[in-house]
N, C-alpha and C positions, 0 to 999 in steps of 0.2 A: 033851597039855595045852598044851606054849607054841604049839602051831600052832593051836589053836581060840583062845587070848588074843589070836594075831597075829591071826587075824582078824575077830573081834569088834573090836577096836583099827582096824584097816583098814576094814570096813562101818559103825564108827561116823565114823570122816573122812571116807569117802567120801557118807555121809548129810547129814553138817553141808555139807559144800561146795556137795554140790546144792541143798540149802534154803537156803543162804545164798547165791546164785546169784539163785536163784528172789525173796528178798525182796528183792537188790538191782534186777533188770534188771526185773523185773516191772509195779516203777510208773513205770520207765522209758520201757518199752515201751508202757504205758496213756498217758503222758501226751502222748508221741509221738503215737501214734494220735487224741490226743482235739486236740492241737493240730491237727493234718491236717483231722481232721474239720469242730471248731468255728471254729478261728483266733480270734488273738488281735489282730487287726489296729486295735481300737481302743486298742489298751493302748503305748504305749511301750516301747523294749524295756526300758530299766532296771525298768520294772512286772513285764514279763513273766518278766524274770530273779528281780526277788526273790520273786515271787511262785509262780513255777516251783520254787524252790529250797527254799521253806516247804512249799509241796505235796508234793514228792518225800521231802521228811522226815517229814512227818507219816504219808506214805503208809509209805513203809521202817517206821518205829514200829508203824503199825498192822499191815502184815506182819508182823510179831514177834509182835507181842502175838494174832492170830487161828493164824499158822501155827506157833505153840509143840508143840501139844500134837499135831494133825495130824505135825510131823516126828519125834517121839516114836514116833506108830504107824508111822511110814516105816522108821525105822530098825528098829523090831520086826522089819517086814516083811522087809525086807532082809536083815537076819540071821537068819531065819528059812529065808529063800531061798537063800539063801548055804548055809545048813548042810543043804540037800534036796538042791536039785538041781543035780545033777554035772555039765553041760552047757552051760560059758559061754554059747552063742546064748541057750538056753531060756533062763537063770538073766536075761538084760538084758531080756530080751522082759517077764519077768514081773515086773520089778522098775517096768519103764518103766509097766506095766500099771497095779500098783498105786499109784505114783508120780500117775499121770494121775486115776485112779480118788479116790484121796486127797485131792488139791487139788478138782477139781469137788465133792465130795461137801464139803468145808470150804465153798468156797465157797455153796454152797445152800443149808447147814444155817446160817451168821451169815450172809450178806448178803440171802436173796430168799425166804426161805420158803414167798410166795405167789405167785409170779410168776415161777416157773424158766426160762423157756424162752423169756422176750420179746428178742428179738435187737436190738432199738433199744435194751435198758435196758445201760443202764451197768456193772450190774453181771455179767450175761454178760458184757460186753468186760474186765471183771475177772476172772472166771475163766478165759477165752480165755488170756488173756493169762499168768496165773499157769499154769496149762495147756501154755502153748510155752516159757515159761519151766524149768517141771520138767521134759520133757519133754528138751529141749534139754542140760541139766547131766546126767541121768540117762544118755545116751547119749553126752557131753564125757569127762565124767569114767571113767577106769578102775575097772571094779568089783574086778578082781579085781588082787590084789598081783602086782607084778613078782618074778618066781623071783630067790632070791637065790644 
């Protein structure tokens, strides 16, 4: 009994960390890419800083508020997977699976409903990006507890 509490306790931190990961670098990495892309070369930098800085808040906020409920099924899943399969490889493979699986399918169902798969829209480069982001904590982060 206290070793399925340990880690039920351990696959719900190691869930929040990755999602919380995921909501920080995310818009980071989007805005990155969208400055590369666009340039903000007629803005001043003082524009571009505050304006950067409102953006990436707004963006972090909205992460929260769309990947609430999607990290909720993460963590299901995870502990789910955790208490199946016996085989650290398999158990990250399928974790990283649904992880990846989770955020695109979030992404598609709030952001593009009609229009999944155009690579110039924005909002692909948002799920990309929320995508390398999980993707990236899911395989950072230790799943399984260190032996004590």
């Amino acid at each position: 009994m206290i070793m399925i509490n340990r880690m039920i306790c351990y696959t719900f931190g190691y869930s929040i960390r990755v999602w919380l990961t995921s909501v920080v670098m995310a818009p980071m990495l989007f805005m990155i890419l969208t400055f590369c892309n666009e340039g903000v070369y007629h803005q001043s930098f003082k524009q571009v800083l505050h304006n950067s800085l409102f953006g990436y808040l707004a963006f972090v906020f909205l992460e929260v508020c769309f990947s609430f409920i999607p990290w909720m099924a993460f963590l299901v899943a995870v502990q789910y997977t955790v208490s199946v399969v016996a085989k650290p490889a398999v158990r990250i493979w399928l974790v990283f699976t649904e992880g990846i699986l989770l955020t695109a399918a979030t992404c598609i169902i709030y952001l593009s409903p009609n229009n999944v798969f155009n690579v110039t829209d924005k909002v692909t480069c948002v799920m990309i990006c929320n995508c390398i982001c999980m993707g990236w904590g899911i395989w950072y982060y230790r799943l399984e507890p260190a032996e004590d």
